[in-house]
DOZAMAR-737534 format. One line per 10 residues: number of its first residue (from 1); their letters; for each residue x, y, z of C-alpha. Coordinates in Angstrom, 3 decimals. Last residue first. Example, Ala and Ser with C-alpha at 12.3 -4.5 7.8 and 13.67 -1.06 7.14 Angstrom:
2) sa) 13.670:-1.060:7.140; 12.300:-4.500:7.800 $
//
This chain:
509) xxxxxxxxxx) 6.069:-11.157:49.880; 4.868:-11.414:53.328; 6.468:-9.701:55.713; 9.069:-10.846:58.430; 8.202:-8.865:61.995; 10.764:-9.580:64.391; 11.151:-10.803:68.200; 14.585:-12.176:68.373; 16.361:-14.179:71.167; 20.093:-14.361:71.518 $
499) xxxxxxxxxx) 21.595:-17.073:73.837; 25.182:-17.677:74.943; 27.318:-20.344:76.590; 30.635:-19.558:77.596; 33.676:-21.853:78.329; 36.338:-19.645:80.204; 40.212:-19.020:79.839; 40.694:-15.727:80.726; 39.685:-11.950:80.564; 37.024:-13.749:78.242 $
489) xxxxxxxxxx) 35.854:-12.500:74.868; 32.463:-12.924:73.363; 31.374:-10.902:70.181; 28.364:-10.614:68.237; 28.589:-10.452:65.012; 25.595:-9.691:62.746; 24.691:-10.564:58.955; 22.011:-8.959:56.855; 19.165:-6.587:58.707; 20.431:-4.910:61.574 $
479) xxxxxxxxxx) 21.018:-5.360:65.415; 22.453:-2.755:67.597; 19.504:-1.054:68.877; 17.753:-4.365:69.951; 20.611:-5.209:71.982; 18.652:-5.717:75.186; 20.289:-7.806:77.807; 17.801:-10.133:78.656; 19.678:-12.320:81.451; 23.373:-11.892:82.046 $
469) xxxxxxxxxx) 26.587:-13.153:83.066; 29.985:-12.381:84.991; 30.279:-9.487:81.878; 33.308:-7.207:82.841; 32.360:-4.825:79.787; 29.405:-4.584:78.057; 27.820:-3.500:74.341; 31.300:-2.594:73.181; 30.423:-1.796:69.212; 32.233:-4.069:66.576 $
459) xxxxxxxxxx) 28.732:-5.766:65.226; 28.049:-5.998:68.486; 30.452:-6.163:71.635; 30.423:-8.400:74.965; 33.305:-8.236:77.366; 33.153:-11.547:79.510; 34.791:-11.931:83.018; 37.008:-15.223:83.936; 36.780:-16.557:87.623; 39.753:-19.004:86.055 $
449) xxxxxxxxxx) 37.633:-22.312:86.928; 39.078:-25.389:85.705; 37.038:-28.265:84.234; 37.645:-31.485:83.609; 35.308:-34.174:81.241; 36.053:-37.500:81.319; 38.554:-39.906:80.001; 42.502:-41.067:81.085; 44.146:-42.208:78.138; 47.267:-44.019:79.819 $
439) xxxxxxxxxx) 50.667:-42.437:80.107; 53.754:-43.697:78.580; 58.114:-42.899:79.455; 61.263:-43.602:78.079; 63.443:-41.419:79.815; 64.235:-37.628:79.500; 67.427:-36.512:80.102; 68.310:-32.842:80.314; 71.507:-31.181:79.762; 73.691:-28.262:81.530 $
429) xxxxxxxxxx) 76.095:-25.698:81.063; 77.193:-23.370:83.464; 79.796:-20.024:83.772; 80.791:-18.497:86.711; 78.889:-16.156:89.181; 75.777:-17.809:90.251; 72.053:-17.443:90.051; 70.496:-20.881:89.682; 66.776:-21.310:88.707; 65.587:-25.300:87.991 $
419) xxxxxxxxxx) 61.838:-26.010:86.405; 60.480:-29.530:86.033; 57.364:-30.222:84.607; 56.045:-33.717:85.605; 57.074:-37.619:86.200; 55.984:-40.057:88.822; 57.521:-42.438:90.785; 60.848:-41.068:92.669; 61.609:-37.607:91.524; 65.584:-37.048:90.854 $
409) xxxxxxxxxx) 67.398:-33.308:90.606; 70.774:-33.423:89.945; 73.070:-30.018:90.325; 76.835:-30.188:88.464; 79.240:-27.774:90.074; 82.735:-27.217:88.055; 85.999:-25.329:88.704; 85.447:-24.389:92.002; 86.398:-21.379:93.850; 87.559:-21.735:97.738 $
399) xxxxxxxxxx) 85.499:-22.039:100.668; 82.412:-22.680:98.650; 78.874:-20.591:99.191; 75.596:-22.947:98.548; 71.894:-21.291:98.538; 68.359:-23.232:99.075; 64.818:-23.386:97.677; 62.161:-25.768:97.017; 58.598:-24.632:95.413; 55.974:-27.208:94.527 $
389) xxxxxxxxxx) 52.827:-27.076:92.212; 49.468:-28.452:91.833; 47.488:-29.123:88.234; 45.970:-32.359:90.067; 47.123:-32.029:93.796; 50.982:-33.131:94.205; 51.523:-34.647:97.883; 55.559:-33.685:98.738; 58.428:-35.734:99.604; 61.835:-34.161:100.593 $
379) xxxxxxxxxx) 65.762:-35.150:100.050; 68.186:-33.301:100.154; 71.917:-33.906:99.499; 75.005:-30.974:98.951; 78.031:-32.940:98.651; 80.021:-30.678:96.337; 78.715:-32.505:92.939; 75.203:-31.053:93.947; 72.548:-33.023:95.202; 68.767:-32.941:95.168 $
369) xxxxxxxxxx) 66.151:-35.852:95.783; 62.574:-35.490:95.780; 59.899:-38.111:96.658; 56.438:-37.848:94.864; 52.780:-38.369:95.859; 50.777:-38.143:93.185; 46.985:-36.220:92.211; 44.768:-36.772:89.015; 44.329:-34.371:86.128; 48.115:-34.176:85.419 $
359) xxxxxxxxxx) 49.779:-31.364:84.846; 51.882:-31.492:88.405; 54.248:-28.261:88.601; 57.835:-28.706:89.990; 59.441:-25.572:90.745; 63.031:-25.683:91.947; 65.001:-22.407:92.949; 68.627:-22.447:93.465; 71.345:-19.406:94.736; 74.850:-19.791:93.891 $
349) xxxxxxxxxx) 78.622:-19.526:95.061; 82.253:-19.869:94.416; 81.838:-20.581:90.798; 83.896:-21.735:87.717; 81.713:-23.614:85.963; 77.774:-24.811:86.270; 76.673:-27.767:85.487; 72.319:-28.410:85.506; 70.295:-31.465:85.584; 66.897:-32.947:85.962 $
339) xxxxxxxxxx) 65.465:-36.298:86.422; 61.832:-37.901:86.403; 60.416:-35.693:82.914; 57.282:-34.577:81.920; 58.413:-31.786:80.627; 62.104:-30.254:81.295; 63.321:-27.016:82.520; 67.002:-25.795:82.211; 67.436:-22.298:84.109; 70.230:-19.667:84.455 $
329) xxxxxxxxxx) 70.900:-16.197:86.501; 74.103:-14.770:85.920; 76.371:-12.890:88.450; 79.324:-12.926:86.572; 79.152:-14.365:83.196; 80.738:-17.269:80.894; 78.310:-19.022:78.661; 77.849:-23.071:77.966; 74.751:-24.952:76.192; 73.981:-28.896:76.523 $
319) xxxxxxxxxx) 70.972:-30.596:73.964; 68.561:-33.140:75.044; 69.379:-36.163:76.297; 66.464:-38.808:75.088; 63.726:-41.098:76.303; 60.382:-41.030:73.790; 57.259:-39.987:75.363; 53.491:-40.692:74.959; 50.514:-38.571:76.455; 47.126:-38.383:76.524 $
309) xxxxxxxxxx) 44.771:-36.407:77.972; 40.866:-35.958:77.726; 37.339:-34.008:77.957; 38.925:-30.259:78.974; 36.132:-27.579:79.992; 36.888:-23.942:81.195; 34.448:-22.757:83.593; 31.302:-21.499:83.441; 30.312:-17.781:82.095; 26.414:-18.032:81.192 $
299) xxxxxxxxxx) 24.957:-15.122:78.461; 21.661:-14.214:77.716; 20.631:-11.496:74.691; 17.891:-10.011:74.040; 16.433:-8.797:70.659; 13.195:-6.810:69.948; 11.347:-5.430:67.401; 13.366:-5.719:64.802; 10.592:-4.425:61.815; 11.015:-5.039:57.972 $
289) xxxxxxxxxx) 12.216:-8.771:58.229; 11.815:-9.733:54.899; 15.668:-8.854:54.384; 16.585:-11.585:56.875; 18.132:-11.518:60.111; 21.761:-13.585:60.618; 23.531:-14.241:62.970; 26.890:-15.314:63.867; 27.905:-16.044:67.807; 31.720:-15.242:67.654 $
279) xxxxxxxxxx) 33.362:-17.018:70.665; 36.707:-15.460:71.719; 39.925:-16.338:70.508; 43.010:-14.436:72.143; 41.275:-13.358:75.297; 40.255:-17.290:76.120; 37.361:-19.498:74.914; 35.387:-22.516:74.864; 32.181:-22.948:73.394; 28.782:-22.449:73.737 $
269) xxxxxxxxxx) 25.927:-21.396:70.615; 22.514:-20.447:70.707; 19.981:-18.706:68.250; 16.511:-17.556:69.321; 13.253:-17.296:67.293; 10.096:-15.488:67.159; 8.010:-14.088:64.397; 5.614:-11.676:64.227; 3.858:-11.951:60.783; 3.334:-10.859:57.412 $
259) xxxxxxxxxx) 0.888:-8.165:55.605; -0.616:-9.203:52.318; -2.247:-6.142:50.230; -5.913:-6.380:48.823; -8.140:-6.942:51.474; -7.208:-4.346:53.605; -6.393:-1.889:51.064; -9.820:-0.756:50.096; -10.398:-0.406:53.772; -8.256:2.703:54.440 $
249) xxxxxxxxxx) -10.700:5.461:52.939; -7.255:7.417:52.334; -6.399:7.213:48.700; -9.515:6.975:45.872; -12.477:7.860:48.499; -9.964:10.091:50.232; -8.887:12.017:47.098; -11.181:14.878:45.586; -11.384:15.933:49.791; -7.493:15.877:49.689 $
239) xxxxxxxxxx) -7.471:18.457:47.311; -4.191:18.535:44.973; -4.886:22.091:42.925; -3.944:24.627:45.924; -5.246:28.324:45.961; -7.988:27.262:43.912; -9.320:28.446:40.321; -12.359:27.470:38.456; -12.641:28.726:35.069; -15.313:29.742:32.500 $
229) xxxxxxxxxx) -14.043:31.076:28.858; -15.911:32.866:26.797; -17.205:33.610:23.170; -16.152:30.429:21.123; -16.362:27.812:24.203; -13.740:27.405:26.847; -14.407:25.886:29.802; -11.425:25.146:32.349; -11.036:23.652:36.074; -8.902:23.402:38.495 $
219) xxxxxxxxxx) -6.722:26.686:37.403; -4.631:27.825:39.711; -4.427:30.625:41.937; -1.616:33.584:42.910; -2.418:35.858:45.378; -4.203:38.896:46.460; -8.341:38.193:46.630; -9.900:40.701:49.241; -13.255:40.313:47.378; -13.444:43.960:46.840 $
209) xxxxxxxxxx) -9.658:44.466:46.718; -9.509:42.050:43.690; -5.649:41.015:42.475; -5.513:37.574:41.042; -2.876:35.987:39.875; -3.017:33.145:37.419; -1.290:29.742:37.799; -1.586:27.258:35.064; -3.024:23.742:36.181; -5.352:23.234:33.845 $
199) xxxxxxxxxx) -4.414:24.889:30.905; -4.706:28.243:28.909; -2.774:28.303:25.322; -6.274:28.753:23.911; -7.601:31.053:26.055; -4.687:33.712:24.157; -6.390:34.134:21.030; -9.247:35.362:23.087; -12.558:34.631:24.631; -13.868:36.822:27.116 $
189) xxxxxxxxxx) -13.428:36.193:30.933; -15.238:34.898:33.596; -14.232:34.026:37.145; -15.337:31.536:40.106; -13.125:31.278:42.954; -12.673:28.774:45.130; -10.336:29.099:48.298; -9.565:25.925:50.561; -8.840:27.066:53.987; -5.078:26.369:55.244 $
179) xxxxxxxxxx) -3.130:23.581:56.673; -4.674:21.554:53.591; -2.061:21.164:50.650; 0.978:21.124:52.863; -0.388:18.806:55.797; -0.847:16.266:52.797; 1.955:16.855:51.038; 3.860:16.073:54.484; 2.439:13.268:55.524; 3.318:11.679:52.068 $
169) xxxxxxxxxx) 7.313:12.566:52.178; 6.394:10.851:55.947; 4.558:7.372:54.230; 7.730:7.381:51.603; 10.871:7.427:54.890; 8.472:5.178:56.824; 8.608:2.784:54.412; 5.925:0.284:53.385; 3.170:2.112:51.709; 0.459:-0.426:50.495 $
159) xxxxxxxxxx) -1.048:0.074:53.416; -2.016:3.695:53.607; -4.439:3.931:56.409; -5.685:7.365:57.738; -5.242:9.576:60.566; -6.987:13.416:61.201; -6.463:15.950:63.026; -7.245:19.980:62.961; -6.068:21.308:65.641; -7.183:24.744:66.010 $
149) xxxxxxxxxx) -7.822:27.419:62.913; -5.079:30.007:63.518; -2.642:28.520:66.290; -3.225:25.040:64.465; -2.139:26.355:61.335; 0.866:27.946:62.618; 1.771:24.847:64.562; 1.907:22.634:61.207; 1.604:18.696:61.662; 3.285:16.187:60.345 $
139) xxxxxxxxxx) 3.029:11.787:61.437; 4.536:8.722:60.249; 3.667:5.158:61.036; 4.994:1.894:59.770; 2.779:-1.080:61.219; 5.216:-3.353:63.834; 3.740:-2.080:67.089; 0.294:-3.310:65.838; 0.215:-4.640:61.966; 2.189:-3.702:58.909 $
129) xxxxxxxxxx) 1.861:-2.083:55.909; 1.054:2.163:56.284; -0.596:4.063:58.899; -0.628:7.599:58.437; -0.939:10.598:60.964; -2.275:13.761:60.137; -2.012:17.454:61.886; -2.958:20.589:60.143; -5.914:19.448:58.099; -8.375:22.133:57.045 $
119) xxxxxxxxxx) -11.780:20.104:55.599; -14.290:22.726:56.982; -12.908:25.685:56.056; -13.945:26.048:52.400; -13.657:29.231:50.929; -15.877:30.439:48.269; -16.105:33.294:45.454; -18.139:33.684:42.793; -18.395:35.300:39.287; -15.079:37.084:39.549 $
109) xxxxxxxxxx) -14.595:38.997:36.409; -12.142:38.937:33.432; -10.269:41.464:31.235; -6.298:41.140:31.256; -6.165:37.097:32.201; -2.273:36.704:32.007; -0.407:33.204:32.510; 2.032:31.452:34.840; 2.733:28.223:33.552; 1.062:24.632:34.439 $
99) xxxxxxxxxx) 2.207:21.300:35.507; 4.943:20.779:38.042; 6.062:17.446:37.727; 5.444:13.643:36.663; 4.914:14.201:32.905; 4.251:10.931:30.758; 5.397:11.830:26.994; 6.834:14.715:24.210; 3.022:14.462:22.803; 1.072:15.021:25.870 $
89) xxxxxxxxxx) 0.486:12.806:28.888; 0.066:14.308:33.053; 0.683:13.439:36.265; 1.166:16.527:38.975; 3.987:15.825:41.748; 3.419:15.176:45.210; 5.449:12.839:45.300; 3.187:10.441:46.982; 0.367:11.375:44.690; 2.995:10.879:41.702 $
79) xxxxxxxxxx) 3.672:7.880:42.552; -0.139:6.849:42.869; -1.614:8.055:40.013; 0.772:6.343:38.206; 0.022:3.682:39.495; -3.259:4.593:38.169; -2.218:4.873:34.628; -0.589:1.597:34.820; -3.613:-0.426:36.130; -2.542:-2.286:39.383 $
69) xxxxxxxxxx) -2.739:-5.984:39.670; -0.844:-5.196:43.300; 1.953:-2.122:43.844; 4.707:-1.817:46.366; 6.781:1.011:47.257; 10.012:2.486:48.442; 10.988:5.520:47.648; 14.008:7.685:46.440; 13.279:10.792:44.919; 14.099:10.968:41.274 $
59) xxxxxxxxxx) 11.915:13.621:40.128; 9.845:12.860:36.923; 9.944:14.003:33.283; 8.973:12.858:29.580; 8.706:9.331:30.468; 8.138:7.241:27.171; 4.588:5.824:25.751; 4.902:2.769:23.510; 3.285:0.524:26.536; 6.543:-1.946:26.645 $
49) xxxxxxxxxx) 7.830:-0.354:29.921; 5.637:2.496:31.138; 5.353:1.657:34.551; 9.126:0.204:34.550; 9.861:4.350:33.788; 7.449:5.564:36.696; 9.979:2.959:38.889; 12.841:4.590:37.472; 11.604:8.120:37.871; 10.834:7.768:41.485 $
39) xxxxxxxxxx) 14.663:6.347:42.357; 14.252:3.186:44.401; 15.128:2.560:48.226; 12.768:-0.871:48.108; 10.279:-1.529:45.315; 7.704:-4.206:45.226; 5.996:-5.574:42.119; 3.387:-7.843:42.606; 1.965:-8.324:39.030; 4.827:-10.457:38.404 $
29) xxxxxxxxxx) 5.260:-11.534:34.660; 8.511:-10.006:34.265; 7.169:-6.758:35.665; 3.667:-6.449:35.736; 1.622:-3.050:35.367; -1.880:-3.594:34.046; -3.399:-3.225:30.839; -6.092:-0.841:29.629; -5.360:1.976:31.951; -2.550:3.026:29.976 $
19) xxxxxxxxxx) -5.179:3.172:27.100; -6.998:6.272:29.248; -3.801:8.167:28.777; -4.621:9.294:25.731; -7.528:11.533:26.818; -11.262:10.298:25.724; -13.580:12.660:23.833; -17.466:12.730:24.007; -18.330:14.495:20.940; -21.150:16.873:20.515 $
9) xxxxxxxxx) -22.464:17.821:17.044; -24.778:21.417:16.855; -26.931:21.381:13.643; -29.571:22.943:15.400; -32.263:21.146:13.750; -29.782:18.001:12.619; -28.937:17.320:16.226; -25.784:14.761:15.959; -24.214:12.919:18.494 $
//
């Protein structure tokens, strides 16, 4: 603008980084960009991608952050804001740092001086994405403050935040830059060689006895004209009172940034199990899901569960063995089998035990017949429950040493597991014939009982041991994001049923 009388030409001048507001940040074509556990200066430096401008400095704090159709320059804004960092462009690039130097005013004077106490904030919680007991919160306070000036609290919404680890870095800036009264102070100086290298945000001390100023200020704001230089310094340059209609209203926000939603869900699984393969329930919880709220789990213990048997056999004699010893104890078993038999050599004496065990599912009535080669003959019947057993015992001493005993054992109708115990003092060998043999298919579904206990452990932490059941076992605390294990196993053989319910809050992307 020209006046011609005075001959005095004002220009209205626009900084450089006014053309980063002229676009806004995408990445790949998404203008919803989210960043989780990100170094600062790699997000400022996706900012600037393609824009010709190059990041001279930032810190590379990790955050996690999320911005909308934002213009570059005031994303910016906003990573540097939660920072806590200046923003600034000159020729070497984008600063996101500590602007300013420490400079020398030798002739000025103080033109005004005010101190605002009205705005001190010493304890401030922020709210950032999320809704109810699933909205990130963070909270700082300073005690010293609030001895001097009282509590001074305040809360406001920061939804676009969505870690609790960013929203507290930004609790903090805020508690640092207004714990304590605002100071500005007016001064005056005359214009030198020097004004010229002065900058907003250089820090000037100030020593004034009469206006009990002793400290180091910087500079807010800066006139400089060919005879003087006006400046307005403050004893902190980030003011949160310049900021809340740009930052903290909390409604802007609202509208703009998607939240998500509780969800529930449970997962279920029931199998069999015993101490050397216990049920692993797999599960897994999303990414998306940024709050676990809660997760119970509810467990049965039943009994183990068979569905069917069946069984075909093939008659044969099966192997003989001798030894020689004194005092030896020897067995011969044989499955599913109707006859039994042992030799033993060169004895005077011996002690015999016969088990017989019943595997089958339904019950049989069996006669038993033993004899020995020296005359020995019993015979007994005995009532076999399904999966029962039977015992028989007796002992045999010879007048005189014998050069061979051979013991037979004969069941009448039905066959099972056979088990024959001699201690003696000669040597023995014995065989096992197994006739031709079939059993039917027999269907349904059996169960046996073992009184089994459950230890329960997540992710490879003992939750519980000596588990007969349970109902809403909270293992919120041990359940993450990605894959979990949770792990059943029995003192015994058991079939366990299991249920794990979730409560989590999955946001929107």
């Amino acid at each position: 603008e020209l006046n011609k009388e005075s001959r005095i030409i004002k220009l209205t001048v626009l900084g450089e980084e006014v053309k980063l507001n002229w676009t806004l940040f995408n990445k790949n074509g998404n203008y919803r960009v989210q960043y989780d556990n990100v170094a600062a200066d790699q997000i400022a430096s996706d900012i600037l991608n393609g824009t010709g401008y190059t990041l001279a400095e930032c810190p590379t704090t990790t955050l996690s952050m999320r911005f909308e159709y934002a213009q570059r320059w005031k994303a910016l804004q906003k990573l540097a804001d939660v920072l806590g960092k200046d923003l600034w462009l000159d020729s070497s690039g984008v600063h996101i740092g500590d602007k300013g130097l420490a400079k020398t005013l030798t002739y000025f004077k103080t033109v005004r001086k005010t101190e605002d106490s009205e705005n001190i904030i010493n304890k401030v919680h922020l709210l950032g994405t999320g809704d109810g007991i699933n909205q990130y919160t963070a909270t700082a306070e300073d005690i010293d403050s609030q001895n001097a000036y009282g509590l001074r609290e305040r809360a406001y919404m920061l939804r676009d935040i969505e870690h609790e680890d960013t929203l507290l870095l930004k609790a903090q800036k805020i508690i640092a830059d207004n714990k304590d009264p605002v100071e500005h102070i007016e001064i005056e100086a005359p214009f030198t060689s020097d004004s010229l290298t002065l900058d907003v945000g250089d820090t000037i001390t100030i020593n004034d006895a009469e206006l009990g100023l002793n400290g180091d200020y910087r500079i807010k704001r800066l006139e400089i004209n060919p005879t003087m230089i006006k400046a307005e310094l403050v004893n902190t340059i980030a003011l949160l009172s310049d900021k809340l209609k740009e930052y903290y209203n909390g409604l802007e926000s609202l509208g703009v940034y998607a939240q998500g939603a509780t969800n529930l869900y449970s997962v279920q699984d029931s199998d069999n199990a015993d101490p050397d393969h216990p049920l692993e329930l797999k599960i897994y919880v999303p990414p998306e899901a940024i709050k676990i709220n809660r997760v119970k789990l509810n467990l049965i213990v039943g009994p183990f569960r068979a569905y069917s048997k069946a069984v075909l056999g093939g008659g044969a004699v099966i192997g003989t063995s001798e030894a020689s010893a004194a005092n030896t104890s020897v067995s011969t078993a044989a499955s599913e089998s109707k006859s039994l038999s042992l030799t033993i050599h060169d004895i005077s004496e011996y002690y015999a035990e016969l088990v017989i065990v019943n595997h089958w599912t339904n019950s049989y009535t069996n006669d038993i017949t033993i004899t020995d080669s020296e005359g020995y003959s019993a015979t007994t019947d005995h009532n076999f429950e399904s999966h029962g057993s039977y015992v028989y015992s007796w002992k045999r001493q010879f007048s005189s040493r014998k050069n061979s005993v051979t013991i037979d054992v004969q069941l009448s109708d039905t066959a099972m597991d056979m088990t024959l115990l001699v201690v003696h003092d000669g040597t023995h060998t014995h065989d096992i014939t197994l006739p031709d043999h079939t059993h039917d298919i027999d269907f349904g579904i059996y169960e046996i009982d073992t009184g089994a206990t459950v230890d329960i452990a997540v992710n490879g932490t003992t939750v519980k041991t000596g588990s007969t059941g349970e109902t809403d076992l909270d293992i919120t605390q041990y359940i993450t994001t990605g894959w979990n294990t949770i792990t059943f196993t029995p003192s015994d053989l058991a079939r366990i049923q299991a249920s794990v319910f979730f409560q989590v809050f999955i946001q929107s992307r």
